[in-house]
Backbone as CSV, one residue per row, in Angstrom:
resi,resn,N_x,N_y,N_z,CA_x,CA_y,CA_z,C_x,C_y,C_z
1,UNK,0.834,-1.193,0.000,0.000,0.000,0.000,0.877,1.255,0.000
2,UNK,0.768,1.929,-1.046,1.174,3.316,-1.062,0.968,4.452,0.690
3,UNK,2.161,4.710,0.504,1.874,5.989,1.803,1.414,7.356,1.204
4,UNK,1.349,8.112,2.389,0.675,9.636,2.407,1.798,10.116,1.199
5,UNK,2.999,9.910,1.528,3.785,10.764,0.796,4.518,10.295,-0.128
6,UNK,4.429,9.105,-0.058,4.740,8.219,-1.939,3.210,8.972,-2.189
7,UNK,1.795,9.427,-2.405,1.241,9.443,-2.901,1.496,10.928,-3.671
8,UNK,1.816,11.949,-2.360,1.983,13.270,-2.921,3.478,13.625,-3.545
9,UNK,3.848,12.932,-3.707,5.615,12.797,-4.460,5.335,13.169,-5.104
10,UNK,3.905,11.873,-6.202,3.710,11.358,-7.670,4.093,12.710,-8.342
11,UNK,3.987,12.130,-9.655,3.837,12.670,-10.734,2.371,13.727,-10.979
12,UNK,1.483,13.061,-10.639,0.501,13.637,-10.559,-0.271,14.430,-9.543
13,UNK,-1.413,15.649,-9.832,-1.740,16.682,-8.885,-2.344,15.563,-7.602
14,UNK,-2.221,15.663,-6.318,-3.006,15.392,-4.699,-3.794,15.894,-4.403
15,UNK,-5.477,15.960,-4.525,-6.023,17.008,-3.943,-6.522,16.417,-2.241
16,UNK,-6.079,16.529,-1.064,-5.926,16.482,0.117,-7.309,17.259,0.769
17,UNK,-8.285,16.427,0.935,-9.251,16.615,2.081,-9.319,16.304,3.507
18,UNK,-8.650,17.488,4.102,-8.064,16.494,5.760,-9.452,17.356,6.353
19,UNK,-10.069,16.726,7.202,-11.589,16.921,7.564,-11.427,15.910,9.082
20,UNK,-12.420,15.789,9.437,-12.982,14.972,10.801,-14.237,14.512,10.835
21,UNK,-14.470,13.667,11.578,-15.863,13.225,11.375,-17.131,13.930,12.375
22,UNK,-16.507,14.736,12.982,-17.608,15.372,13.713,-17.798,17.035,13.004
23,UNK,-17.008,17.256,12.519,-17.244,18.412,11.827,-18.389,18.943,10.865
24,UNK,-19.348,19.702,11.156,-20.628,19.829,9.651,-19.937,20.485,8.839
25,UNK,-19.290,21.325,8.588,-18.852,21.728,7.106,-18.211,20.744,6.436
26,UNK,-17.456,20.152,7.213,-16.516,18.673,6.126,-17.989,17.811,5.580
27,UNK,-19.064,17.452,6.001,-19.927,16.519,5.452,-20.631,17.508,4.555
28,UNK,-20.219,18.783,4.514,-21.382,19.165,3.306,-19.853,19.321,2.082
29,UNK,-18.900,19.324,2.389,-17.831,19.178,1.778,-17.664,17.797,1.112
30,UNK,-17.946,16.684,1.717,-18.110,15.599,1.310,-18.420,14.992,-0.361
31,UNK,-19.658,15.157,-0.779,-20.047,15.239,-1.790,-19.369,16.041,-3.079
32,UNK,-19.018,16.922,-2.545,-17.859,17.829,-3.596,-16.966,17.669,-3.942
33,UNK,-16.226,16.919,-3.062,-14.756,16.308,-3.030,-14.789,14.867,-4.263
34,UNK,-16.491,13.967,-3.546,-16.379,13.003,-4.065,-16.743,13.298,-5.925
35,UNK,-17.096,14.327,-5.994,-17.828,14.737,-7.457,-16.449,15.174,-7.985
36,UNK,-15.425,15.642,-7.677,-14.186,16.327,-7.859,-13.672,15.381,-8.282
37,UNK,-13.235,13.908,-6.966,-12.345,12.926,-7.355,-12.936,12.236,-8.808
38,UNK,-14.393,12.089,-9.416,-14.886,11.148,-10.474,-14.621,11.942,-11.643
39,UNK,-14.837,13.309,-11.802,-14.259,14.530,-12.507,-12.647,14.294,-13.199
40,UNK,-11.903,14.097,-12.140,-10.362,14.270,-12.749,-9.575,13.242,-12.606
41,UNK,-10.360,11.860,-12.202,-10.169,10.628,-12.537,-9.683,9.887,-13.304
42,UNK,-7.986,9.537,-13.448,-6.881,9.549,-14.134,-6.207,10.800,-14.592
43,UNK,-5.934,11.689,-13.633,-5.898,12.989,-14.374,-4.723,13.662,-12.979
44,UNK,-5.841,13.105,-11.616,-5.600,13.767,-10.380,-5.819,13.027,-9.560
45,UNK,-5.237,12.668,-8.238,-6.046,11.999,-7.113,-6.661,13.013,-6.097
46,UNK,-7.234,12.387,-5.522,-8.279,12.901,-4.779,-7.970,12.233,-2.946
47,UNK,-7.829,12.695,-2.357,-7.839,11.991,-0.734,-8.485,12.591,-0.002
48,UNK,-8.798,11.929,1.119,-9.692,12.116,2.007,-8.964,11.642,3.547
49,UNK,-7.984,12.714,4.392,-7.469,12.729,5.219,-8.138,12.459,6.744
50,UNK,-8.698,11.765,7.798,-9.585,12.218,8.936,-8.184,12.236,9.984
51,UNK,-8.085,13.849,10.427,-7.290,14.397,11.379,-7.182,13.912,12.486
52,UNK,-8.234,12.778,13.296,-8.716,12.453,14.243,-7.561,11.269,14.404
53,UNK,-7.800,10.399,13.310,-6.947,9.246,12.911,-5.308,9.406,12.183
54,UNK,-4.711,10.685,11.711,-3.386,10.867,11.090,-3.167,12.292,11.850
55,UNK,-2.733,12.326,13.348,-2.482,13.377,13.592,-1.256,13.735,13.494
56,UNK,-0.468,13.082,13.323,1.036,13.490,12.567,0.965,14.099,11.319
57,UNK,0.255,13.837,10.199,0.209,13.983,9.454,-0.698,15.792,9.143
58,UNK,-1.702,15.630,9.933,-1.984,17.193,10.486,-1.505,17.880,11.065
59,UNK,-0.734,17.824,11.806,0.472,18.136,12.413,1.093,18.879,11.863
60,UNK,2.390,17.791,10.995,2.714,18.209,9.929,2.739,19.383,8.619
61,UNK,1.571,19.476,8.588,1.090,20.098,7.383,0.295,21.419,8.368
62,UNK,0.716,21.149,9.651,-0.237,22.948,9.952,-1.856,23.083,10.118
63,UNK,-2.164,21.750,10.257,-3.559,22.368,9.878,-4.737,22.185,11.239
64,UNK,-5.262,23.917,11.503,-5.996,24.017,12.437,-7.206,23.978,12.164
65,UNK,-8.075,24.157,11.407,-9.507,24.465,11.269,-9.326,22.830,10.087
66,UNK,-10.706,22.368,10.253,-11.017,21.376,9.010,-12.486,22.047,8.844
67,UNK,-12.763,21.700,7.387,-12.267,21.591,6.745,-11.089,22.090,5.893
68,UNK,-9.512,21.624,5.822,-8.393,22.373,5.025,-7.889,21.573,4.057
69,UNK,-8.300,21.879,2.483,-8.202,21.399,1.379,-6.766,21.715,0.670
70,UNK,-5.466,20.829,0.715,-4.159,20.997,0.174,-4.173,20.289,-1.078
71,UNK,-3.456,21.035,-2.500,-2.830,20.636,-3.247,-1.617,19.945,-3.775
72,UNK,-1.055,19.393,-3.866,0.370,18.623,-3.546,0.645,18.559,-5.215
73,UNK,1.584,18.400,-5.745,2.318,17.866,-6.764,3.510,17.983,-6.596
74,UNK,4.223,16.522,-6.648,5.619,16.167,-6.390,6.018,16.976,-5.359
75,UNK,4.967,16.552,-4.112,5.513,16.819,-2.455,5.882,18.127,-2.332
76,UNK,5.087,19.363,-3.429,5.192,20.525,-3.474,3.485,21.200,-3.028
77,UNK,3.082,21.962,-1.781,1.967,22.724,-1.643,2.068,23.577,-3.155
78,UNK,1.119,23.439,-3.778,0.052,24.155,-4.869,-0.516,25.411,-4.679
79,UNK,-1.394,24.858,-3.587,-2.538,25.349,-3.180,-3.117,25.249,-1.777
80,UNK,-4.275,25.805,-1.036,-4.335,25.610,0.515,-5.792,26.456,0.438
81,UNK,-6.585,25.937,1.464,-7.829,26.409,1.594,-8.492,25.715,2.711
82,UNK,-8.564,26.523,4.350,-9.197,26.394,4.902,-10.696,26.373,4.934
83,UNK,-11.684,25.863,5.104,-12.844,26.087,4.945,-13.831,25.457,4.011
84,UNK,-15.304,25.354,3.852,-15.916,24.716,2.579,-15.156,25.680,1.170
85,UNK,-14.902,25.092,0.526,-14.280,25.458,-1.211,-15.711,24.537,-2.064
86,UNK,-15.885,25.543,-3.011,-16.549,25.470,-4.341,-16.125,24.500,-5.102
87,UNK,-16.973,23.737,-5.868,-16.332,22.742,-6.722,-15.852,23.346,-7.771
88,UNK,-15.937,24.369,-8.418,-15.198,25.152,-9.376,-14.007,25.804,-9.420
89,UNK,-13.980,26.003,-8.005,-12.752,26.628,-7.531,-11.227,25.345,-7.184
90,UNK,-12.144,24.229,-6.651,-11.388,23.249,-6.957,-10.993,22.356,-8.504
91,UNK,-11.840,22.366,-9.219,-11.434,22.386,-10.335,-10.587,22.799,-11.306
92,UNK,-10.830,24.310,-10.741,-10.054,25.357,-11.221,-8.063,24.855,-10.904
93,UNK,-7.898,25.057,-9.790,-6.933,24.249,-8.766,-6.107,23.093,-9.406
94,UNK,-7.285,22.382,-9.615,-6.577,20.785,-10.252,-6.222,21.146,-11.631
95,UNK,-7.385,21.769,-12.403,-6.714,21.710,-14.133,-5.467,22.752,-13.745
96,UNK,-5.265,23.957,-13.029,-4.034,24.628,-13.735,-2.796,23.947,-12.864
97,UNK,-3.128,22.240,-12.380,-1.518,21.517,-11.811,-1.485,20.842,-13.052
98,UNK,-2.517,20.659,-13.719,-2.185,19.384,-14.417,-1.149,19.451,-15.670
């Protein structure tokens, strides 16, 4: 099984949903993410981080408020967005890594 960071190395754009499960903005975030990942599907990956369970990994990366949506390509931040994000705006995001 691939790790967190063999994943965001790749070649290709990471779009990083680190969220929690008690949080309401991450579940209305939910659906967007998942419409995002079927969208750019061979193109981009898509993850779905829960902070609760990889707190090193949140840690790591800084992140206080969830929902916080990171971009990665080749283990490089892109992009960063605390808060619910637009599916257009994420779109937007992924086509100009690709």
């Amino acid at each position: 099984m691939e790790t967190f960071q063999q994943i965001i190395n790749g070649e290709k754009p990471v779009l990083v949903d680190f969220f929690a499960t008690w949080c309401g903005p991450c579940k209305a975030m939910s659906p967007i993410i998942e419409s995002v990942g079927k969208e750019v599907q061979g193109k981009a990956r898509v993850l779905k981080v829960d902070v609760d369970k990889n707190p090193a990994v949140a840690a790591k990366y800084g992140i206080q408020a969830v929902p916080t949506i990171i971009l990665f390509k080749q283990g490089k931040i892109l992009w960063r967005n605390a808060g619910v994000t637009d599916k257009q705006t994420l779109l937007q995001q992924i086509q100009a890594a690709i």
